[in-house]
C-alpha positions as MATLAB code, in Angstrom:
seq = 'XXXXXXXXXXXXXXXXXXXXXXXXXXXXXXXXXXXXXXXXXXXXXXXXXXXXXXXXXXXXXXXXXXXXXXXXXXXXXXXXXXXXXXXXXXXXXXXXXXXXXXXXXXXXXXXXXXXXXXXXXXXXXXXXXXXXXXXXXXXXXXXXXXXXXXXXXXXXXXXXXXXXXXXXXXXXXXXXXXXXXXXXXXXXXXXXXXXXXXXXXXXXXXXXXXXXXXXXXXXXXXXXXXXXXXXXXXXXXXXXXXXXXXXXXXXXXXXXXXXXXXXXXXXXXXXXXXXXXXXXXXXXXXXXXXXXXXXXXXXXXXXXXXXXXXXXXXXXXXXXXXXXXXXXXXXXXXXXXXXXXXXXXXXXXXXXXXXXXXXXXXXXXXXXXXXXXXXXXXXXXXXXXXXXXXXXXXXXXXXXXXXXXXXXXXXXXXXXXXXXXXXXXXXXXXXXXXXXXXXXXXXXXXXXXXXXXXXXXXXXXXXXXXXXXXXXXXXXXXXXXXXXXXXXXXXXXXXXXXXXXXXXXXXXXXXXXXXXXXXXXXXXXXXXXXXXXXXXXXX';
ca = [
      79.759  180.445  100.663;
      80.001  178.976  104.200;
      77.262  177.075  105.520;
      75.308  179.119  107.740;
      75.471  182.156  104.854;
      73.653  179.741  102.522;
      70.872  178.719  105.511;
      71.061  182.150  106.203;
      70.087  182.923  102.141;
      67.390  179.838  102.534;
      65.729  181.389  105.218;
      65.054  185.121  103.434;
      61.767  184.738  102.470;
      61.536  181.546  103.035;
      58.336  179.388  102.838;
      58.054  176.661  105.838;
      56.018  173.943  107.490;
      57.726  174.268  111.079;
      59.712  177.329  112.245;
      61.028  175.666  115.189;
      62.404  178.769  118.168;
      65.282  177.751  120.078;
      68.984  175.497  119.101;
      68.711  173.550  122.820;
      67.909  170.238  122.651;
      64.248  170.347  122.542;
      64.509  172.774  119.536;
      67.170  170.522  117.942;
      65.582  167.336  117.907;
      62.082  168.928  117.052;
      64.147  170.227  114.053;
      65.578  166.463  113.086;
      62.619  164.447  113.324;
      60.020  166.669  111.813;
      63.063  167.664  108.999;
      63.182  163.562  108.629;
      59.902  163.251  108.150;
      59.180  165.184  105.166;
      58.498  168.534  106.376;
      59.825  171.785  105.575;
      62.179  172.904  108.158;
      63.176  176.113  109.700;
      65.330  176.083  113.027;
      66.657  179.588  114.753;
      68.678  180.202  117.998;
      69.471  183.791  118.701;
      72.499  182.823  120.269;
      74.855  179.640  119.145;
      73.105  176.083  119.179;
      73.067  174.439  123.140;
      74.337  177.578  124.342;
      72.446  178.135  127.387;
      70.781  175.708  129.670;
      71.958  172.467  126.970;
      75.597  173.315  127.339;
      75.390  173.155  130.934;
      74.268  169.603  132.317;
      75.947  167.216  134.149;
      76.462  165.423  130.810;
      74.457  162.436  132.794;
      72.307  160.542  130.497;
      69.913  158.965  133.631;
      66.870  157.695  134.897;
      65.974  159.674  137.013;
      66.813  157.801  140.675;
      65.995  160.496  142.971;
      62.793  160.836  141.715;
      61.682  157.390  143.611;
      61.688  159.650  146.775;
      58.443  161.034  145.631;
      57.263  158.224  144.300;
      56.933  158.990  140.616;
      57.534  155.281  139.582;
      55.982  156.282  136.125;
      58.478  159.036  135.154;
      61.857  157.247  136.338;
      60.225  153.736  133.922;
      59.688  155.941  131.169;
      63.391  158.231  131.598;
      64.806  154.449  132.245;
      63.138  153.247  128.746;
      64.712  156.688  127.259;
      68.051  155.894  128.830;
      68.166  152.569  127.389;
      67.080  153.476  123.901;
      70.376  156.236  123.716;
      72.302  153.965  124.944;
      71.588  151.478  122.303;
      70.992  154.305  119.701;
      74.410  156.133  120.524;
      77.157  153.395  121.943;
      80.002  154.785  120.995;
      78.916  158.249  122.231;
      77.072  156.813  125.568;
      78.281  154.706  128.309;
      77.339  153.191  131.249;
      78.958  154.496  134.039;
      79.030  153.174  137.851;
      78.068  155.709  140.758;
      79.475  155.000  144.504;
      77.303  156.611  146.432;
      78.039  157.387  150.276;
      75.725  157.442  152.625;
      77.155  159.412  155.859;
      75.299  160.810  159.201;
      73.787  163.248  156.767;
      72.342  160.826  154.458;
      68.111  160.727  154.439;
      68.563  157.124  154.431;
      70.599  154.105  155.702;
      72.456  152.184  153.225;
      70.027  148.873  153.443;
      67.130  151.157  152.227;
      69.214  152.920  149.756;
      70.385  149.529  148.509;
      66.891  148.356  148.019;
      65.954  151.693  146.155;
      68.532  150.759  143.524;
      67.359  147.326  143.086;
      64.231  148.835  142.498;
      65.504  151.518  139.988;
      67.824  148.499  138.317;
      64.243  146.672  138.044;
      62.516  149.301  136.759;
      65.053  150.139  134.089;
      64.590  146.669  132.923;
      67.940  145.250  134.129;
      69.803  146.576  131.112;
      72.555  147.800  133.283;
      74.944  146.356  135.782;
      72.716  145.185  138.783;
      73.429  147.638  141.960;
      75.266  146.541  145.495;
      75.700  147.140  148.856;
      78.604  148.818  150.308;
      80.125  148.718  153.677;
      82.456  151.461  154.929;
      85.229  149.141  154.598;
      84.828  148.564  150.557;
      84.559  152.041  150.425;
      88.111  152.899  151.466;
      89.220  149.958  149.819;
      88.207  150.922  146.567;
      87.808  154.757  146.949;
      90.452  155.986  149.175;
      90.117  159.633  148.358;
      86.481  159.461  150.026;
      86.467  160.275  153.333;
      84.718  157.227  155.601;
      85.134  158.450  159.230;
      81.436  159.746  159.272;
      80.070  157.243  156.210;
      77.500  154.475  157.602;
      78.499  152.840  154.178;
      76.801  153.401  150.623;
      76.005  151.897  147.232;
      77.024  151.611  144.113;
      74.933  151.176  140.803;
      74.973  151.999  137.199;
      73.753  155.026  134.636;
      75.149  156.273  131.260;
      77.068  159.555  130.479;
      78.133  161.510  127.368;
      81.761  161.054  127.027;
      82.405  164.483  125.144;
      79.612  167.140  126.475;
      76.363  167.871  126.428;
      75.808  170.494  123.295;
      78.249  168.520  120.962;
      75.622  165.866  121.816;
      72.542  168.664  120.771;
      74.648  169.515  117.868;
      74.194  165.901  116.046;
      70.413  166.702  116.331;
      71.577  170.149  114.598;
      73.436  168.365  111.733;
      70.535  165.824  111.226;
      68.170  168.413  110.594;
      71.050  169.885  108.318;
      70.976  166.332  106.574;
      67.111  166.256  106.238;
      66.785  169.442  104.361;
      66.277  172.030  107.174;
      66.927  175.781  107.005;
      69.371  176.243  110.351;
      71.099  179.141  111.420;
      72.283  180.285  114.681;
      72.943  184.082  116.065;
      69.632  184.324  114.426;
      66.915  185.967  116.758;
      63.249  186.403  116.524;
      61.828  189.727  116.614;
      58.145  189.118  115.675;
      55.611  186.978  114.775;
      52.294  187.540  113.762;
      49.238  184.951  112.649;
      47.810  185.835  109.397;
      46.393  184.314  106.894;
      46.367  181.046  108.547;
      50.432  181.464  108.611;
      52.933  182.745  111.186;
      55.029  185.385  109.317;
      58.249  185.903  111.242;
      60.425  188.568  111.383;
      64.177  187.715  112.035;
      67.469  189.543  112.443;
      70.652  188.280  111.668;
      72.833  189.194  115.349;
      76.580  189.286  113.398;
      75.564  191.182  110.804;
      72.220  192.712  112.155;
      70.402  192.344  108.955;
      66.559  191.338  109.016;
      64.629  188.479  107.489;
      61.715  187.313  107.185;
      59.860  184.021  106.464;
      56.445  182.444  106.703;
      55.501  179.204  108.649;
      52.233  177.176  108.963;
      53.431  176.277  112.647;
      55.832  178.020  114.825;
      57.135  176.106  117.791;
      58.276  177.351  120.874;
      61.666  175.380  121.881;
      62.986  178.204  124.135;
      63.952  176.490  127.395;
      63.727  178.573  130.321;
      62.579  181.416  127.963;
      59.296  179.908  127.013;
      57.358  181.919  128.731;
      58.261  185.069  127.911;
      58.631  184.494  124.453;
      54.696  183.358  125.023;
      53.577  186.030  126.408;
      54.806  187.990  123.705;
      52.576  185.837  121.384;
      49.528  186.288  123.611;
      49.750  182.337  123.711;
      48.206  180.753  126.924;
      49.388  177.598  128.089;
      47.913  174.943  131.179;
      51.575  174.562  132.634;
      54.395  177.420  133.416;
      58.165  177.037  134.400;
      60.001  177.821  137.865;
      63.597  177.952  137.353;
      66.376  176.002  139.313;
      69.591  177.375  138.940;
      72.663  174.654  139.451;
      76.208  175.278  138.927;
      79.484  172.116  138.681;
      82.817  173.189  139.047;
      85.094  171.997  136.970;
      88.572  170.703  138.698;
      91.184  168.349  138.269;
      91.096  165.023  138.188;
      89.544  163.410  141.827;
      89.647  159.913  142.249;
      89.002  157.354  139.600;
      88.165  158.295  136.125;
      85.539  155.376  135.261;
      83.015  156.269  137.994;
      80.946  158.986  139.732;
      81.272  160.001  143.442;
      77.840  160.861  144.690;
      77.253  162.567  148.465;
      74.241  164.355  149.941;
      74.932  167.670  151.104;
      74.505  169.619  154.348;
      70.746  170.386  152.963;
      70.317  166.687  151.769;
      70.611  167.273  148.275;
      72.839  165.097  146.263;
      75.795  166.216  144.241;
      78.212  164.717  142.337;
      82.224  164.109  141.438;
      81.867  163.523  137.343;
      84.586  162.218  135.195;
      85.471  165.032  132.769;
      88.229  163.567  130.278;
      91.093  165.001  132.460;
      88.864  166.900  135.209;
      86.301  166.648  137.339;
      83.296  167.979  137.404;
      82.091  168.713  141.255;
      78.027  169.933  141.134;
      75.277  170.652  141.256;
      73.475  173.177  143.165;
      69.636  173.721  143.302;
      68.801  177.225  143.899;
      65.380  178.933  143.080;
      65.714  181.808  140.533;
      63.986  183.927  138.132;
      66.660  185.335  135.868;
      67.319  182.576  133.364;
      70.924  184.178  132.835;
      71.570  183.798  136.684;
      75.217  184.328  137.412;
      77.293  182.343  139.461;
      77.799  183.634  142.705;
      80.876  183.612  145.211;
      78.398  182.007  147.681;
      77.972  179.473  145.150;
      81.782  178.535  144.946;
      82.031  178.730  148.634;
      79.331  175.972  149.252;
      79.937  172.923  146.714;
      83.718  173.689  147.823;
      83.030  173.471  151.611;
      81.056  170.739  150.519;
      82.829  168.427  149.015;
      86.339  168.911  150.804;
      84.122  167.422  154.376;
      83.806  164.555  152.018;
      87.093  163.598  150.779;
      90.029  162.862  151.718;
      92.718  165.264  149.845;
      96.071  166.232  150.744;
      95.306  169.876  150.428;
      91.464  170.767  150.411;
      90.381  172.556  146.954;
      90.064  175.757  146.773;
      88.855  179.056  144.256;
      92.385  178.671  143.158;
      91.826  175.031  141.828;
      88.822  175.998  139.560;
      89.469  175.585  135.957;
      86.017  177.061  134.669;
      82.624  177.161  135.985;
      78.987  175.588  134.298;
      76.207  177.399  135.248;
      72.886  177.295  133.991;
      69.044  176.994  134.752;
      66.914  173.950  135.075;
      62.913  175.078  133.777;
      60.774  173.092  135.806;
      57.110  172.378  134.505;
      54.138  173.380  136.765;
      50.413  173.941  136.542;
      49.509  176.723  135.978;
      46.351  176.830  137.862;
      48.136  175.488  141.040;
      50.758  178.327  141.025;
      54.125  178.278  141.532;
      55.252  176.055  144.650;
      56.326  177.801  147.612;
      60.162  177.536  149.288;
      59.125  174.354  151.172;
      58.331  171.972  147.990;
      59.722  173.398  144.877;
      62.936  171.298  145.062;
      60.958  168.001  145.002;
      59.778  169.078  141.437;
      61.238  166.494  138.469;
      62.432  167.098  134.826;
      59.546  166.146  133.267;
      58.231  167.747  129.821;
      55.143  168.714  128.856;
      54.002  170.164  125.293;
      51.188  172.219  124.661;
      49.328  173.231  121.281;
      47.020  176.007  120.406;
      45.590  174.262  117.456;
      43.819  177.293  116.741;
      46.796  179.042  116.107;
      49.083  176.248  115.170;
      51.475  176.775  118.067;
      52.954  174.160  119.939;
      55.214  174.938  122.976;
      57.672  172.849  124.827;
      58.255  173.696  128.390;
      61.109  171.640  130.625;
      62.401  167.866  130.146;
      65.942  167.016  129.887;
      68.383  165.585  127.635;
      67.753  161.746  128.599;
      64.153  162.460  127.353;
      65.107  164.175  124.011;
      63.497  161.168  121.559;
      60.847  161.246  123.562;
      60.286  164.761  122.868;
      61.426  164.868  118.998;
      58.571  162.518  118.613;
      55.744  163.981  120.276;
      56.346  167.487  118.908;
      55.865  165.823  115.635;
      52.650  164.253  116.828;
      51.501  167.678  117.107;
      52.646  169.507  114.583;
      51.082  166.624  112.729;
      47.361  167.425  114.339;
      48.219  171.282  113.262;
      47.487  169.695  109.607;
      51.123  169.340  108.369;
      51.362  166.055  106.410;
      54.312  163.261  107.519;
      56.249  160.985  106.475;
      56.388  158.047  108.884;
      58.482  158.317  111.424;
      61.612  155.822  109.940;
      64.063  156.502  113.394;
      66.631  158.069  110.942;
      66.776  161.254  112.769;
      69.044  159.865  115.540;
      71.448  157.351  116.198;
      75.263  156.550  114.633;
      75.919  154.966  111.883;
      75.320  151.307  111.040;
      77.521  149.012  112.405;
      78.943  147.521  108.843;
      80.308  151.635  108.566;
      82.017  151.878  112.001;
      84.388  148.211  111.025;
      85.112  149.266  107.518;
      85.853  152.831  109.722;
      88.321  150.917  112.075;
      89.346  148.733  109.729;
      90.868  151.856  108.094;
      92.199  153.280  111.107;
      93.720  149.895  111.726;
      96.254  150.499  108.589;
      96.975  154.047  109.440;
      97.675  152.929  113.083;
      95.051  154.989  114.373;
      93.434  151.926  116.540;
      94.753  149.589  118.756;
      91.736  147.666  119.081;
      89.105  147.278  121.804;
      90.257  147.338  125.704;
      93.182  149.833  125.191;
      92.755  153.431  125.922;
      90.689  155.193  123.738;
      92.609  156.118  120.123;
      92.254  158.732  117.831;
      89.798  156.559  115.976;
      87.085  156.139  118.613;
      87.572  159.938  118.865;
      86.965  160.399  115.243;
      84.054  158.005  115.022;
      82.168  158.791  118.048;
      81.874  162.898  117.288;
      81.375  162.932  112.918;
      80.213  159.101  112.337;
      80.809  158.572  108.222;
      81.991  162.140  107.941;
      85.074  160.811  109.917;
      86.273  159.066  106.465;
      87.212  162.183  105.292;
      89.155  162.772  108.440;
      91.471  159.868  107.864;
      92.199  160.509  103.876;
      93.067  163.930  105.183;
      95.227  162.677  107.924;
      96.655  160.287  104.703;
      97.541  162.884  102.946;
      99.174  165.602  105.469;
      99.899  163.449  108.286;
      99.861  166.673  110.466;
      96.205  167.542  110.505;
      96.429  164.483  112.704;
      98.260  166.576  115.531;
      96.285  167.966  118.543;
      94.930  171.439  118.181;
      96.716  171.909  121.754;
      98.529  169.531  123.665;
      96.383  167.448  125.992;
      93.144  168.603  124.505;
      92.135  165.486  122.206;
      91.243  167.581  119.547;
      92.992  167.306  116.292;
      93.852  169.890  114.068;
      91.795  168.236  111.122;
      88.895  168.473  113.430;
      89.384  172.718  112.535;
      88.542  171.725  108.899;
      85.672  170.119  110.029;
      84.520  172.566  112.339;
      84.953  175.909  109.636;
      83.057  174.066  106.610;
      80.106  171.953  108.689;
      79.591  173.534  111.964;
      78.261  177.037  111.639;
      81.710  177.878  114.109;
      80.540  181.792  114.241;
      82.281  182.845  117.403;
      85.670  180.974  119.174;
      83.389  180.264  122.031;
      81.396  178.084  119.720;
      84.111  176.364  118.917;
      85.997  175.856  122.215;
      82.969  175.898  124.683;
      80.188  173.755  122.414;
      81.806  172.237  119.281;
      84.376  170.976  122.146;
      85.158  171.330  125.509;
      88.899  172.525  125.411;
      87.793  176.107  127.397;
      86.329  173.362  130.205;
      89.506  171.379  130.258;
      92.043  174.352  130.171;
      92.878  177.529  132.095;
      92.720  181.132  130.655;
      96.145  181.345  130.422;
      97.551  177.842  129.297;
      94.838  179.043  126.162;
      96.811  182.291  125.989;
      99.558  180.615  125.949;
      99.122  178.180  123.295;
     101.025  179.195  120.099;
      98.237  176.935  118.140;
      95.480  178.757  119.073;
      96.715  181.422  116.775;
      96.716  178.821  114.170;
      93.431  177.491  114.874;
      91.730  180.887  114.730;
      93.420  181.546  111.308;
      91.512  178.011  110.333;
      88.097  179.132  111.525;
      87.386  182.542  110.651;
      90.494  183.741  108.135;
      90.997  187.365  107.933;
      88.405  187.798  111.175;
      91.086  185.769  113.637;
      92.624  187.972  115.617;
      89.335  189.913  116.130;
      87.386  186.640  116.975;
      90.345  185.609  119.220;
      90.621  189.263  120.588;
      86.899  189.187  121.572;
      86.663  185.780  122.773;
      89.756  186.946  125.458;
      88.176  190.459  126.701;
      84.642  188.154  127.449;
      83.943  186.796  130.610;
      85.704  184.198  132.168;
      86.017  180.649  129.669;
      83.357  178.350  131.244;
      80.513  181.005  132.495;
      78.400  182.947  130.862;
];
């Protein structure tokens, strides 16, 4: 029985503490530190884990700087705290990571006030980081020559963390935690209905591969819907102080501009800053900020056309990008948290609005709803949601931090210590080997990686060439990962349909092999659907 059939058989008429709505990340680490903590453990997604606005981030893992413009000193300290805490929590999987940013004509401010706006942000992030410095227009074409300096009054450069796979691999360690603490998890698993009764929310489900229905019984239900919250509210008759506005931003991903250990960061012709991200081989250009109210906003050709136009004013290339250069496309929504009672903002001051979270509980009903925050904010969250659910009368554990985080350092060296015999590792300073690869995406469950790699040295071959993903990484995926559909796999589990075109995927002779891994007598089917869906990268 695969894994999600046997959640899927755990959740029928199951009894629960905490059905927890939404796989994102707010829904995922709900799931792992309640699950952690003693309770009983339900988490749904109607669609695959981090598969809408989680999978689409900048993968930045950041304090917040542009939020000093408006002066929210209190929000940037506490995303800085966060920052520092994942960092620490989650080194092999989170790195600091140096921004150049250039200031040109366009710029809201001159580089000396910029400069001391990052000494300010280093401060407040308690100087965990590389301190920040000026730049002069010189330094920047010394260092970056692809930038273009003609129009630059200079810039700065200072320091923030990124996830060096993606951002709903990252969501899916909350996933497997919650897996690990006793939760009931299945994705492709929607809600239908839920009613209060009896001082118990029964829920009814419905299976979306099979289209069977379930049902199960909660004392709390949690609403971890991201940009959906709302609705799914509304449907509940649940009334909350705060509502969302939705931001939609899109990156494009291209190849590789400039160096690959830093981010390029440039205001745009409206003054709103984008960014050049480091994407393994790629680039990431992005992102936009565009008021919406469809949380499954598309992306547009006017979209293309400006962060294109965009960015080739600001470097200097040989031959200025174009559609042609896209590999795929991230779009998604950001829900942004207002009051309720003051409305939604109008044109002129929406964009100022931050990332913040705020969660609300109808003790009355034992609901608790999550609406915005990001991904840097995630233990933050995981925590408080607890808090709540605890006031709704479920009974805790205490709260032991073993919901998140890798595993003890004594594990990783007897890891690479391994690795070391098998010539997997070079050691630290080299370029990264197949044994930080291991390590930083399955932690102890990466033992089994290397006896299998022992055994049939060519489940240590790439799934496809120039990927980094290794065929006993299929294994993995098939028997842990609830792989239901080959976009989980290739767009979320990893980020091989980022990296690659359509047709160097067609072309690949191991695909084949892979699907044959993943879903046995369903593979050409799976792999048949996955090709006639929209374009790899957009939703």
């Amino acid at each position: 029985m695969s894994l999600r059939a046997a959640n899927l058989e755990r959740l029928a008429g199951g009894q629960f503490d905490v059905l927890v709505v939404g796989g994102g990340i707010n829904g995922a680490v709900s799931a792992a530190a309640l699950a952690s903590r003693g309770a009983r453990v339900a988490l749904v997604d109607r669609g695959d884990f981090a598969g809408v606005t989680s999978q689409e981030s900048s993968n930045l893992v950041w304090g917040g700087f542009k939020y000093l413009e408006n002066y929210e000193v209190r929000l940037v300290r506490n995303l800085c705290r966060s920052r520092n805490r994942l960092i620490r929590a989650y080194p092999a999987n989170i790195r600091e990571i140096r921004f150049l940013a250039a200031l040109d004509r366009n710029a809201p401010y001159k580089p000396w006030f910029a400069t001391a706006g990052a000494l300010t942000y280093w401060l407040i992030g308690s100087g965990v980081l590389d301190p920040p410095r000026h730049l002069s227009r010189r330094r920047i074409a010394h260092e970056e020559p692809v930038v273009e300096t003609r129009s630059l009054r200079g810039g700065i450069e200072y320091s923030d963390a990124y996830l060096i796979d993606n951002d709903s691999r990252f969501v899916f360690g909350f996933v497997r935690s919650a897996i690990e603490s006793g939760a009931a998890v299945a994705n492709y698993v929607a809600l239908d209905g839920a009613e209060r009764a009896d001082k118990r929310w029964r829920a009814q489900l419905r299976d979306n591969v099979t289209g069977e229905e379930l049902h199960c019984v909660s004392r709390v239900l949690v609403n971890a819907t991201g940009p959906f919250v709302d609705a799914l509210n509304a449907e509940q008759g649940i009334e909350t102080n705060h509502q969302l506005v939705l931001s939609k931003g899109i990156h494009l991903v291209v190849p590789s501009i400039g160096r690959h250990d830093r981010v390029l960061a440039f205001f745009d012709d409206t003054r709103r800053l984008f960014y050049v991200i480091p994407m393994g081989p790629r680039s990431v250009i992005g992102t936009t900020d565009e008021r919406v109210t469809d949380p499954d906003a598309p992306v547009e050709p006017e979209d293309r056309a400006f962060l294109l136009d965009q960015i080739n004013a600001r470097l200097r290339l040989d031959t200025p990008l174009t559609t042609a250069d896209i590999i795929s496309e991230r779009c998604g929504v950001r829900p942004l948290v207002v009051e309720r009672a003051r409305g939604a903002p109008d044109d002129a001051d929406w964009t100022a609005l931050s990332r913040r979270h705020a969660i609300e509980s109808d003790r009355a009903r034992a609901h608790v709803t999550i609406l915005g925050g990001k991904l840097t904010d995630c233990l933050n969250v995981g925590r408080e949601v607890a808090e709540h659910v605890q006031r709704a009368g479920v009974k805790l554990r205490r709260d032991r931090g073993d919901w998140f985080g890798e595993p003890p350092g004594e594990d990783r060296s007897e890891f690479y210590r391994q690795a070391r015999l098998m010539d997997l590792y070079a050691g630290p300073g080299r370029h990264e080997s197949v044994a930080d690869r291991l390590w930083r995406r399955y932690g102890q469950r990466a033992f089994a990686m290397l006896e299998s790699i022992r055994d049939e040295p060519s489940l240590g071959e790439e799934v496809i060439d120039g990927t980094e993903y290794l065929r006993c990484e299929l294994d993995e995926a098939a028997s842990s990962e609830m792989v239901t559909k080959l976009e989980d796999f290739l767009r979320r589990r990893t980020k091989i349909d980022m990296v690659l075109r359509r047709e160097e995927l067609l072309a690949s002779g191991r695909l084949k092999e892979a699907c044959q891994i993943l879903f046995g007598p369903h593979a050409d089917a799976t792999r048949a659907e996955y090709f006639e869906s929209a374009e790899p990268g957009t939703r």
